[in-house]
N, C-alpha and C positions, 0 to 999 in steps of 0.2 A: 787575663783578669782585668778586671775594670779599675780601677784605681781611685777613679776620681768618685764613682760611686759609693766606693768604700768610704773614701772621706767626707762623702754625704751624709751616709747613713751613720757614719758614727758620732758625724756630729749631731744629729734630730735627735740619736736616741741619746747622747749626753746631755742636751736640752730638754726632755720626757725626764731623764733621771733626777735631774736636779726640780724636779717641780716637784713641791712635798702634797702625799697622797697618803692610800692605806701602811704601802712599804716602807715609806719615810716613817711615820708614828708609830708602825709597830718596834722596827729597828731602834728608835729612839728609846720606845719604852721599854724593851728588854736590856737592850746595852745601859740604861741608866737603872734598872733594876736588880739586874740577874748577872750572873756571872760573864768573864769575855767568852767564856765558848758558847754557852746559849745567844749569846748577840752575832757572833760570827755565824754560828749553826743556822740561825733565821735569815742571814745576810747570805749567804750560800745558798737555801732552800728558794729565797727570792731571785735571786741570780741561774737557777738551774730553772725554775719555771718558767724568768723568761726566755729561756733557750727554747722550751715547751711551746711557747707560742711563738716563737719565731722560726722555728721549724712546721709547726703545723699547718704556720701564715704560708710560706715559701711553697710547700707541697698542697697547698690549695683547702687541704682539712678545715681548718678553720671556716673559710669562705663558705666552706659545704654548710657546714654546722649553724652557721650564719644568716642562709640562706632559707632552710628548713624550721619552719615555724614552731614545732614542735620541738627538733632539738634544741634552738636557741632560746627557747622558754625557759626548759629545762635545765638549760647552763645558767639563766637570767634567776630563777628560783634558787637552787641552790647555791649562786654567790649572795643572792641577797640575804638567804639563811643562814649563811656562815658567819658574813662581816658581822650582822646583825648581833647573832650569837658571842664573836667576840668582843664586839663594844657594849655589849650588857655586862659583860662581865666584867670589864676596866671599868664601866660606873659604878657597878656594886664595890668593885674593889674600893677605890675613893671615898665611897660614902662608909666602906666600913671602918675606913681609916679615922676619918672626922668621926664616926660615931664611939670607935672606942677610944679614940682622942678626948669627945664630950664626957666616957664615963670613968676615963683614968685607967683604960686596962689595956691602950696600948701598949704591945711590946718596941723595944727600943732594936732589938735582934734583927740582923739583915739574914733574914732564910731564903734562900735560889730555890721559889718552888718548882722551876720549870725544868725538863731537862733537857741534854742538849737534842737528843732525837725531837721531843717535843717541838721543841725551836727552830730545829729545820723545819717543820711540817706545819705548823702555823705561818713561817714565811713563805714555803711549798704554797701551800693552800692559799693564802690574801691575797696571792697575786693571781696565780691560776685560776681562782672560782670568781675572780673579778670578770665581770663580761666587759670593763672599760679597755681592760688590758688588752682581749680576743679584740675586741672593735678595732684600739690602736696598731696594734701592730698589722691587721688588716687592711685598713688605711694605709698606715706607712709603706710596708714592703708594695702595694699593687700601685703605690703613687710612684714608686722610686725605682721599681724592678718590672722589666718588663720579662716576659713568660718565654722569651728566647734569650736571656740572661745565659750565662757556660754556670755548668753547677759548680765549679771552682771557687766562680763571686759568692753564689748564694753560701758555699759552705765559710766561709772566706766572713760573710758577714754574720753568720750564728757565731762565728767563735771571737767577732769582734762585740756582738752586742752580751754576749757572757761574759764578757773580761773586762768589757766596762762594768757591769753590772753588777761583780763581783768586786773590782775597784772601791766604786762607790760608796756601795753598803759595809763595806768589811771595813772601810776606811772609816765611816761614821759609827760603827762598832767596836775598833779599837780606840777611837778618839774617847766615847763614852761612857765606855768600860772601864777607863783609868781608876783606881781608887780614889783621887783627889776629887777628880769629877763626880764621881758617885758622891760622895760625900758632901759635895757644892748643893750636889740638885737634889741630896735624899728629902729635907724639906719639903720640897716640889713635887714629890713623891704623885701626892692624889691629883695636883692638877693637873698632872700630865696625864695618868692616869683618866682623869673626866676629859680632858681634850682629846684624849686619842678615842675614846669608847661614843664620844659625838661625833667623832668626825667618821666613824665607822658603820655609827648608826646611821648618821644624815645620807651616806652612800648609800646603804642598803634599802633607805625610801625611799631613791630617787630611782634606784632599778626596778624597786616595788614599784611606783608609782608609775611606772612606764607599762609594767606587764598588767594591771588592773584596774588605769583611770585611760 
């Protein structure tokens, strides 16, 4: 087993981790919304996708998928559908806050409308139907592994890039989730809200904008 590899690769992908993206904002805004298990549920479901593409990286799928005009349209459309689809909906949320804010009929009531299945599969889905994810990790494992690797290393680094990754996000999910903390940032509620739903739109034009301009 490679050793010094490993400590490569865990370190590029703890450096990837900590740079905040779709997964960061999502996690943010359900741990500061929603109950700890819907913030861990999405922090797991983010953490098992990317075992999804690091395993697909490793056995070459990806590259395939990559390569082929057609399929990676197709993966390129439907992330950019998705993100899209969820950052409409954190703006609308915001604006319905400020709107029944303006008419006096907001509720004071903290309701968890999301549940925890839900949670995983929003965090499943943001990262997997991300085509930034397929490219990185594409990138990483063919810059860092070469194709006579022992599959010992490669298994070796799926189950190091899942435990970091699971780390991570669970760690920024129970930090969040605290009641005190909830309570700090309820306030904050919409803004986070309107930042996370731009910054998931602004993604999904820029994958637009790739596949139509």
């Amino acid at each position: 087993m490679n050793i010094e590899l490993l400590i490569t690769s865990a370190l590029m992908h703890t450096v990837a981790l900590a740079s905040p993206g779709p997964d960061f904002a999502l996690v943010v805004k359900l741990a500061s919304q929603e109950s700890r298990q819907v913030a861990i549920a999405a922090a797991c479901g983010i953490a098992f996708s990317i075992l999804v593409h690091t395993v697909l990286s490793l056995t070459g799928v990806s590259l395939v998928i990559e390569s082929s005009q057609t399929l990676f349209f197709i993966v390129q459309l439907l992330g950019s559908g998705y993100l899209a689809w969820i950052g409409v909906g954190a703006i609308k949320s915001a604006l319905k806050h400020w709107r029944d804010k303006y008419r006096g009929t907001l509720s004071e009531n903290s309701s968890h409308d999301v549940s925890v299945k839900q949670g995983f599969m929003q965090g499943f889905y943001t990262n997997l139907l991300n085509p930034k994810a397929m490219v990185f990790f594409i990138t990483l494992i063919s810059v860092i592994i070469s194709p006579e690797e022992t599959t010992s290393t490669k298994v070796a680094i799926a189950v190091i890039f899942l435990s970091l990754s699971l780390l991570w996000f669970v760690f920024i999910a129970l930090i969040l989730s605290k009641p005190n903390v909830q309570q700090k940032v309820r306030n904050a509620t919409p803004i986070i809200n309107l930042m996370t739903g731009i910054l998931f739109v602004n993604v999904a034009l820029v994958i637009a904008s790739r596949l139509f301009f």
